[in-house]
DRENSEGU-946391 format. One line per 10 residues: number of its first residue (from 1); their letters; for each residue x, y, z of C-alpha. Coordinates in Angstrom, 2 decimals, decimal comma, padded with zeros to 5 digits. Example, Ala and Ser with C-alpha at 12.3 -4.5 7.8 and 13.67 -1.06 7.14 Angstrom:
1) AS) 012,30 -004,50 007,80 ~ 013,67 -001,06 007,14;
***
This chain:
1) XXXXXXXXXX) 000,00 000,00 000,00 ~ 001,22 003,42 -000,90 ~ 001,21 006,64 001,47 ~ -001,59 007,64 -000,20 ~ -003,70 004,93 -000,04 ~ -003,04 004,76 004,05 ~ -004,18 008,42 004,14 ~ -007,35 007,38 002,47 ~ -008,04 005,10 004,41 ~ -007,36 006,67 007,29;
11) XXXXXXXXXX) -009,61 010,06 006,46 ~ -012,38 007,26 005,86 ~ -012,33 005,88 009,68 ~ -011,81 009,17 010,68 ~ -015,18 010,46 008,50 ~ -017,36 007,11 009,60 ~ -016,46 007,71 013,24 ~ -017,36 011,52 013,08 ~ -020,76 010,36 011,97 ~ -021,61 007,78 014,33;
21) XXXXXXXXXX) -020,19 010,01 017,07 ~ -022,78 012,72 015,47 ~ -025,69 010,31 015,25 ~ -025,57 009,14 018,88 ~ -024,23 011,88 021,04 ~ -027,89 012,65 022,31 ~ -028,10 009,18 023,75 ~ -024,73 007,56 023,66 ~ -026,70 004,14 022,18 ~ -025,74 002,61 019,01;
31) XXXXXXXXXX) -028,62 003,34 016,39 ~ -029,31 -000,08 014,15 ~ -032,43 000,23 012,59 ~ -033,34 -003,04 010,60 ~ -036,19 -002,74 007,85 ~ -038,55 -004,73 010,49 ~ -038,37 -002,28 013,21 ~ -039,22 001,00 010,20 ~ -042,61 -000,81 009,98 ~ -042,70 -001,08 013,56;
41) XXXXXXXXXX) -042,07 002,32 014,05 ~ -043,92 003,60 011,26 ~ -047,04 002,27 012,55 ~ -046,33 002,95 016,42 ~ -046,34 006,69 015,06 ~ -049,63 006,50 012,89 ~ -051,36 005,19 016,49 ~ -051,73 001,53 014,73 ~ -049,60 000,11 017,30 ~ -048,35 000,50 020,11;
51) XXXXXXXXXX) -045,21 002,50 021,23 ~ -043,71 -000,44 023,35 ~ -043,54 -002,04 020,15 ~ -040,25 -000,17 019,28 ~ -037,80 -001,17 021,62 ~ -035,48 001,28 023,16 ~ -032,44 -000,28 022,51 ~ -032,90 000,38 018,68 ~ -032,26 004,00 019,03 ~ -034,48 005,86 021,33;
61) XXXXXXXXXX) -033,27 009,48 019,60 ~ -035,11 007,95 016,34 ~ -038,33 006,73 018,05 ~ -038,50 010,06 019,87 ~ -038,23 011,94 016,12 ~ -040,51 009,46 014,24 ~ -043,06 010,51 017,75 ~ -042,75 014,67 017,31 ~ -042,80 014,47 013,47 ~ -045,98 015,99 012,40;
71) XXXXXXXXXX) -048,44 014,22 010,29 ~ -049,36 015,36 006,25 ~ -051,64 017,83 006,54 ~ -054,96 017,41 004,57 ~ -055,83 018,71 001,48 ~ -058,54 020,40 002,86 ~ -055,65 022,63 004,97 ~ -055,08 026,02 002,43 ~ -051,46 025,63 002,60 ~ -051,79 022,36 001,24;
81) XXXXXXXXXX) -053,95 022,94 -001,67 ~ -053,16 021,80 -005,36 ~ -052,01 024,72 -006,99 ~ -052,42 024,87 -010,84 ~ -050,84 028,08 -013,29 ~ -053,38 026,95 -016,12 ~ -056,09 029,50 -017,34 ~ -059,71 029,32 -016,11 ~ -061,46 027,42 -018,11 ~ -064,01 029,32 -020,42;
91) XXXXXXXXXX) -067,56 030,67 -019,57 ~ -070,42 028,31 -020,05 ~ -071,60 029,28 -024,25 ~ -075,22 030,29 -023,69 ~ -077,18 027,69 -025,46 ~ -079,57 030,82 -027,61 ~ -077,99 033,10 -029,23 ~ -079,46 036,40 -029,18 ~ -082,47 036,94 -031,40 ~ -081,23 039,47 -033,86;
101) XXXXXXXXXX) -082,81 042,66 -034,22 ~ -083,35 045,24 -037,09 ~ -081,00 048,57 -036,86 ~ -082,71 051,70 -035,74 ~ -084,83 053,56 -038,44 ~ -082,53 055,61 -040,49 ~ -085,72 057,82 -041,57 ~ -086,28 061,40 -039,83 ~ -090,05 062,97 -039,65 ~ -090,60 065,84 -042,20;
111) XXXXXXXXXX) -094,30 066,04 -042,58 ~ -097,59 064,54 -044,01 ~ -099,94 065,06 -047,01 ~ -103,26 063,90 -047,94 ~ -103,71 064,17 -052,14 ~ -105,93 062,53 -054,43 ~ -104,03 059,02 -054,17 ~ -104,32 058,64 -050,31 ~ -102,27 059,98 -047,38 ~ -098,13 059,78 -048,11;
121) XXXXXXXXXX) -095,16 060,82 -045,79 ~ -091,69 063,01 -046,04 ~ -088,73 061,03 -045,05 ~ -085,50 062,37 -044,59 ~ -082,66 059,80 -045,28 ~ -079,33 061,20 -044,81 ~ -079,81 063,96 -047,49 ~ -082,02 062,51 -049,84 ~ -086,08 063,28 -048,70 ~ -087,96 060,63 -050,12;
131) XXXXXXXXXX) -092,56 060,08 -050,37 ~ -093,46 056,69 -049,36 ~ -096,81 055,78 -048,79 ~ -098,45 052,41 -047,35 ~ -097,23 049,22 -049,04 ~ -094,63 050,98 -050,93 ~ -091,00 049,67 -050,79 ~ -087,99 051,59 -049,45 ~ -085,04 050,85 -050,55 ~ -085,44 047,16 -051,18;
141) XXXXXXXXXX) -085,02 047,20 -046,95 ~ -088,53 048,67 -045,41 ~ -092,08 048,25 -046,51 ~ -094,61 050,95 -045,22 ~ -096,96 049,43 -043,15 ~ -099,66 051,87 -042,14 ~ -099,65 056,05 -041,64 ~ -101,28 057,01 -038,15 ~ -101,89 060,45 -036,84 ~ -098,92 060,06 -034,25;
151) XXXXXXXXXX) -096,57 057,46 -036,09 ~ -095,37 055,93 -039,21 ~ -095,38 051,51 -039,32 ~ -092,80 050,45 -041,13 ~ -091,46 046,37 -041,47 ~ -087,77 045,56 -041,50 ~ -087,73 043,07 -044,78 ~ -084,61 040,86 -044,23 ~ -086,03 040,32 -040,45 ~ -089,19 040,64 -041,15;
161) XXXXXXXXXX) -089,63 042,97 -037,90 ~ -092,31 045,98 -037,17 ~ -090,54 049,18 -036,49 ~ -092,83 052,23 -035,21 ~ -091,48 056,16 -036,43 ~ -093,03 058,76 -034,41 ~ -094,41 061,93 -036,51 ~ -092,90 064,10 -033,63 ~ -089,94 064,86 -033,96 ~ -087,21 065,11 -031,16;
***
C-alpha cells in the first residue's frame, strides 16, 4: 500500500467515526435500525400500534423523532392545496344566441300630405327626402306598413320585424 492509499483510508475511519459520534451523542446508544423495526415504528407513530412495540435499545433518539414528526396535513388545509398556473377554463356558451334585431330607423319625420291618391309621408334619409306611402318599398329594406296620426309603421324586410317612427320629432 502506498502513502496515499493509508491516508485514504485513514480520512475514511476518521469520517465514519465523526458520523456515528454525530448520530448518537444525544443518547450515547448505538442506532441499528433493521427494515422490520421502520414498519414497527412507522405504525407505532400513525397510532396503529403500540409505542412499546419499538424497543429502546434500537435507538431511542429515532423513536423520539418518528413521535414529534408531524403528520401530512390534509388537502382540505389552504397551505396544502393543489395549486395549478393553467387559465380558467371558459364561460359556459349560452345555449340561444341572441335573437337578432333590425337597426334603428334611419328615416327622420318631415311632414304629411293627404292628395288625391291617399295619405303619403316626407322622409329624410341622410340627405335625400324621399314620399313613401303604405305598401310601398324603401329601398329594397322597409315596406310601409300603415300612416297614423302620431306614427309611421314600417317592417324591416330581411327580419321581417315591425318598427314604429313617431311623426314628432325630437
Amino acid at each position: 500500500m502506498t502513502r496515499r492509499h493509508v491516508l485514504l483510508t485513514v480520512a475514511l475511519l476518521a469520517t465514519l467515526v465523526a458520523s456515528w459520534w454525530a448520530v448518537n451523542e444525544d443518547s450515547g446508544e448505538v442506532a441499528v435500525v433493521l427494515p422490520v423495526e421502520r414498519a414497527t415504528r412507522s405504525q407505532a407513530a400513525s397510532g396503529q400500534g403500540a409505542s412499546a412495540d419499538v424497543p429502546a435499545s434500537s435507538g431511542g433518539s429515532l423513536a423520539r423523532l418518528d413521535a414529534e414528526r408531524a403528520p401530512w396535513p390534509e388537502l382540505s388545509d389552504p397551505l396544502a392545496r393543489i395549486v395549478s398556473f393553467a387559465p380558467p377554463p371558459p364561460p359556459p356558451v349560452s345555449v340561444a344566441p341572441a335573437e337578432p334585431q333590425a337597426p334603428p330607423l334611419p328615416f327622420r319625420y318631415v311632414g304629411a300630405i293627404d292628395d288625391a291618391q291617399g295619405k303619403a309621408v316626407f322622409l329624410l334619409e341622410g340627405t335625400q327626402v324621399r314620399l313613401a306611402r303604405p305598401g310601398e318599398e324603401i329601398a329594397g329594406r322597409y315596406r310601409v306598413e300603415r300612416i297614423t296620426p302620431s306614427a309611421v309603421e314600417f317592417t324591416y324586410l330581411p327580419l321581417k320585424k315591425m318598427q314604429t317612427l313617431n311623426r314628432q320629432n325630437p
